[in-house]
C-alpha positions as a printed Julia matrix, in Angstrom:
272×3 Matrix{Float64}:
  24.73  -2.71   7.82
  23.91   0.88   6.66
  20.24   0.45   7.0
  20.43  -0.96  10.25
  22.32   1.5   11.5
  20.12   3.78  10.44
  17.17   2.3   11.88
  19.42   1.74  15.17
  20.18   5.88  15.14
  16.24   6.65  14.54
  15.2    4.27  17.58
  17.37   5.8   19.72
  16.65   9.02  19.05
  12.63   8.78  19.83
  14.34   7.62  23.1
  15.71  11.17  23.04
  19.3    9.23  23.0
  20.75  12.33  20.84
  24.39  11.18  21.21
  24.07   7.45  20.68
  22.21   8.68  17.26
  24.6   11.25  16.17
  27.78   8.46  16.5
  25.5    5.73  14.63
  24.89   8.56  11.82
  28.92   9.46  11.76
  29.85   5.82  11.34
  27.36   5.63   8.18
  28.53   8.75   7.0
  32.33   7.7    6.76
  31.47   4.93   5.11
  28.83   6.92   2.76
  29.27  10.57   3.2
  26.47  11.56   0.6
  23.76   8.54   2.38
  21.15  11.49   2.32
  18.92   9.6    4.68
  22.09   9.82   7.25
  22.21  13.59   6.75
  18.91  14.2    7.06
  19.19  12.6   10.52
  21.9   14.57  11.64
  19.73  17.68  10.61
  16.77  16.26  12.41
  19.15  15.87  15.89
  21.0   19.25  15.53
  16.98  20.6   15.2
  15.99  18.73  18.1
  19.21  20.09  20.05
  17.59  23.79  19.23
  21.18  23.91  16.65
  19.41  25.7   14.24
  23.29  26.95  12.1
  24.13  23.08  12.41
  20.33  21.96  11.46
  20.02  24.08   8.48
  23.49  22.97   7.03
  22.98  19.14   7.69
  19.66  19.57   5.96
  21.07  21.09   3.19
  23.39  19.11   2.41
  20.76  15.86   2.71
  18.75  17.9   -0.2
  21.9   18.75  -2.32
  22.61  14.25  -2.3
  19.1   13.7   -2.8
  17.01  16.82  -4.35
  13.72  14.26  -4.59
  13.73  13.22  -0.93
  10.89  14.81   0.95
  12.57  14.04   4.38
  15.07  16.7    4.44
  12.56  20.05   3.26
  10.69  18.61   5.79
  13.13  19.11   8.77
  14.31  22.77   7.11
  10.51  23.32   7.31
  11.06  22.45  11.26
  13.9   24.45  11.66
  12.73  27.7   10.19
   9.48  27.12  12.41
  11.48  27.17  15.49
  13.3   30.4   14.53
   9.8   31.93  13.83
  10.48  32.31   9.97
   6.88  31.43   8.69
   7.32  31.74   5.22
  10.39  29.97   4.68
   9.05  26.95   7.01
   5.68  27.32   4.87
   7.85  26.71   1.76
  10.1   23.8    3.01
   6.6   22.53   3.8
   5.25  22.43   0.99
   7.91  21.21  -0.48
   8.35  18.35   1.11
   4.5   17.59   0.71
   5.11  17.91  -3.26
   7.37  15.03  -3.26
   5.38  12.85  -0.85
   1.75  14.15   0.16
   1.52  11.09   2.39
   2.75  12.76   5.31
  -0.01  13.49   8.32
   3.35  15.1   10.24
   4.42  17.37   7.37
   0.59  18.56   6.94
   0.21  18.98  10.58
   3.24  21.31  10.71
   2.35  23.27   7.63
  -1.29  23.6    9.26
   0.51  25.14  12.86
   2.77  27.36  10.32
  -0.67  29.01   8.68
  -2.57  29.25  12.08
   0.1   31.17  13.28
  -0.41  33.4   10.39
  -3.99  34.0   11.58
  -4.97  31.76   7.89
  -7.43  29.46  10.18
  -9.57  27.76   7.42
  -7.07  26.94   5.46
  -5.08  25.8    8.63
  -7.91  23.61   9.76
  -7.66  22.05   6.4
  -4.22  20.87   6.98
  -4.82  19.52   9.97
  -7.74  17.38   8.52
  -5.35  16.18   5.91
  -3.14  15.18   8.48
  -5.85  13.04  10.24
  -7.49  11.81   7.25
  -3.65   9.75   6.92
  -3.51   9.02  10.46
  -6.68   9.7   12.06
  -4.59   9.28  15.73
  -2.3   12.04  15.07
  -2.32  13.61  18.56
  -0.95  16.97  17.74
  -3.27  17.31  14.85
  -6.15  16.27  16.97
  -5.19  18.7   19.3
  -4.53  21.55  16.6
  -7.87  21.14  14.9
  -9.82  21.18  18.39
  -8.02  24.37  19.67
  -9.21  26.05  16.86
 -12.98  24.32  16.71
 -12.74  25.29  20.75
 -12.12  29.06  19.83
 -14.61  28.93  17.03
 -17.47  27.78  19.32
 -17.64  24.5   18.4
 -17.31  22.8   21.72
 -18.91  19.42  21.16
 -16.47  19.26  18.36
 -13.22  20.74  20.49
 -14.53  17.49  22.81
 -14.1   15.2   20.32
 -10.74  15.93  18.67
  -9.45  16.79  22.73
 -10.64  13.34  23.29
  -8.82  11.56  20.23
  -5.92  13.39  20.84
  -5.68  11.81  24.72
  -6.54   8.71  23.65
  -3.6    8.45  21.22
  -1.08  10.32  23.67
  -2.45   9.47  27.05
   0.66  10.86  28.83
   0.24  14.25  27.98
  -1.37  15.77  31.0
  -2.16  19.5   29.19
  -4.15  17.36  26.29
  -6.61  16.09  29.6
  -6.37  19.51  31.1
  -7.55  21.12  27.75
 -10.31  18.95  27.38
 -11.83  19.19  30.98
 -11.77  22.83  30.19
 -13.98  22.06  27.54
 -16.06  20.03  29.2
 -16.4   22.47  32.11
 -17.65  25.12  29.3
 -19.87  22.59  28.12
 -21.22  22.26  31.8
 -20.58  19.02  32.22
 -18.98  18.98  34.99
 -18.11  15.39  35.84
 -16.41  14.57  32.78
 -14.35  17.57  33.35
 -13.65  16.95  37.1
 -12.52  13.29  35.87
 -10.42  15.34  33.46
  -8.6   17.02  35.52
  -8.05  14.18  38.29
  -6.67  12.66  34.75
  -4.15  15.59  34.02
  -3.23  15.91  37.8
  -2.34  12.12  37.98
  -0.12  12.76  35.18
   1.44  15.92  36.31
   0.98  16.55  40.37
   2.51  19.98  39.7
   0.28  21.29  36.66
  -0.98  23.8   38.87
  -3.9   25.04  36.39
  -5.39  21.64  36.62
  -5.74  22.21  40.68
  -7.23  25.75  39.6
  -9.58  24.61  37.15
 -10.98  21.45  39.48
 -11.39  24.03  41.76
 -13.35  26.15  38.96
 -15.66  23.58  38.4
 -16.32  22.63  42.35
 -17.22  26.18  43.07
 -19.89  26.23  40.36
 -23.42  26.44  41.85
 -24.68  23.54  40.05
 -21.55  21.58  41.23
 -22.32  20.26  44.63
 -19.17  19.95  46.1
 -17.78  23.54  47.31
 -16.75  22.03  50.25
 -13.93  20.09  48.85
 -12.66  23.47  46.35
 -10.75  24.77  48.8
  -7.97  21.55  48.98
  -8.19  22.2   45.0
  -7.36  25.86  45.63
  -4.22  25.01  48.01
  -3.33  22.52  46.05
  -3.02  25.18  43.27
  -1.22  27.41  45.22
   1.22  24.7   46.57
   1.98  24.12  42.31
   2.32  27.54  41.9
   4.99  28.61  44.69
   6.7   25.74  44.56
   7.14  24.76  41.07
   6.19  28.01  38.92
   6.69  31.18  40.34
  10.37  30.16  40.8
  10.69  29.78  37.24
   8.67  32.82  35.87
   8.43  36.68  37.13
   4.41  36.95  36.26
   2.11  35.41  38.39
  -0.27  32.81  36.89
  -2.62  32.73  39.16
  -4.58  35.02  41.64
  -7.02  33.42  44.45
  -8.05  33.75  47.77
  -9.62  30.74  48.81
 -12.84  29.69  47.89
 -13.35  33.51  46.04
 -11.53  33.45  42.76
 -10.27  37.44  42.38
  -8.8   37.15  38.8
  -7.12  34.35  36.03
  -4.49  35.0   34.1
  -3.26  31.81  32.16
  -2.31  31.03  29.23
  -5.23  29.76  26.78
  -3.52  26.61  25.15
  -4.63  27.27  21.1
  -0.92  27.4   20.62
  -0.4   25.09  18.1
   1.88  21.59  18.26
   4.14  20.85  15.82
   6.15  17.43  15.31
């Protein structure tokens, strides 16, 4: 009944049913208060909650009832990476990977921890660790091809942008990111198809609009006729769904004349 529970409480919280979780985790915990697979859960849904006081103490606890469980250094590694505390997630890291080093997640995380310390190689080593145990890893795939992307390495960046779709076709920035490589690469079709790929995902991703319309203004492209419904489209995004959230503007355009960019360049790295 425990393990099933269990089981129940991790199902429903990859259907981001936090609640439903938490009260199958209680009901195992009065009947086992030290189950540290139980406690680790709790940790893991205060952390995904942003509870970082209630993470940190459920997490601890799950390593003082089981000290060789890799589970619960790896969620302290999560929480300390949300709070921006880079060594200590670094060390709950590698902790965790020290009592199971089969973990592409825990490698993937430790590999975002050390890019955002500016240690790149031996980032992009982590994240190849991560995808030599599960070669479909999106955010690992994604990770390593930001990095290969800044590097030069576009073919490369292509690849790994690709992979990383493929496994998490959803995610319209992954599609986004890789037409932008594509459009650096000149090949403009693939990134055109792309972008129509992030846009069907996410109508409102307003630097999809801006980058189709990047690409469609290029000499070489052929179709500057159609750049300017890209360009209103963009704009449309950006009044509607992100100035009202955020005091900078994104973007600046008139028309078919792009004045100036300023977006974000998505190298940030993804954690799990």
């Amino acid at each position: 009944m425990t393990r099933a529970l269990l089981e129940r409480a991790a199902q429903l919280r990859e259907q981001y049913a936090l609640g439903e979780a938490r009260h199958c985790c209680e009901e195992v915990l009065r009947r086992s208060p030290q189950d540290a697979a139980a406690l680790d859960l709790m940790a893991a849904l205060a952390a995904d909650e942003r509870d970082a006081e209630a993470a940190m103490r459920w997490a601890q606890r799950a390593i003082a009832a089981d000290p060789g469980a890799a589970a619960p250094h790896y969620t302290l590694g999560r929480v300390h990476q949300a709070e921006g505390r880079l060594a200590e997630a670094e060390t709950c890291y590698r902790n965790s990977l020290a009592l199971d080093a089969n973990q592409a997640r825990a490698h993937n995380n430790l590999g975002s921890v050390l890019q955002m310390q500016g240690r790149l190689a031996e980032a992009m080593a982590s994240f190849r660790r991560a995808l030599a145990i599960d070669p479909s890893l999106p955010q690992a795939n994604q990770n390593l091809a930001a990095i290969t992307r800044d590097r030069g390495a576009l073919e490369a960046a292509a690849a790994g942008y690709r992979r990383a779709a493929a496994a998490n076709p959803a995610d319209a920035q992954l599609w986004n990111d890789l037409g932008n490589v594509y459009r650096e690469l000149g090949r403009h079709g693939d990134a055109l198809a792309s972008f129509a790929e992030a846009i069907a995902r996410q109508p409102a991703l307003a630097e999809a609009h801006f980058s189709m319309a990047q690409v469609q203004l290029h000499p070489t492209a052929n179709v500057r006729g159609i750049a300017t419904v890209a360009l209103d489209q963009a704009h449309e995004c950006l009044v509607r769904f992100v100035l009202p959230r955020h005091t900078r503007c994104v973007l600046h355009f008139h028309r078919t004349v792009i004045v100036t960019t300023v977006v974000d360049h998505h190298s940030a790295c993804v954690i799990n």
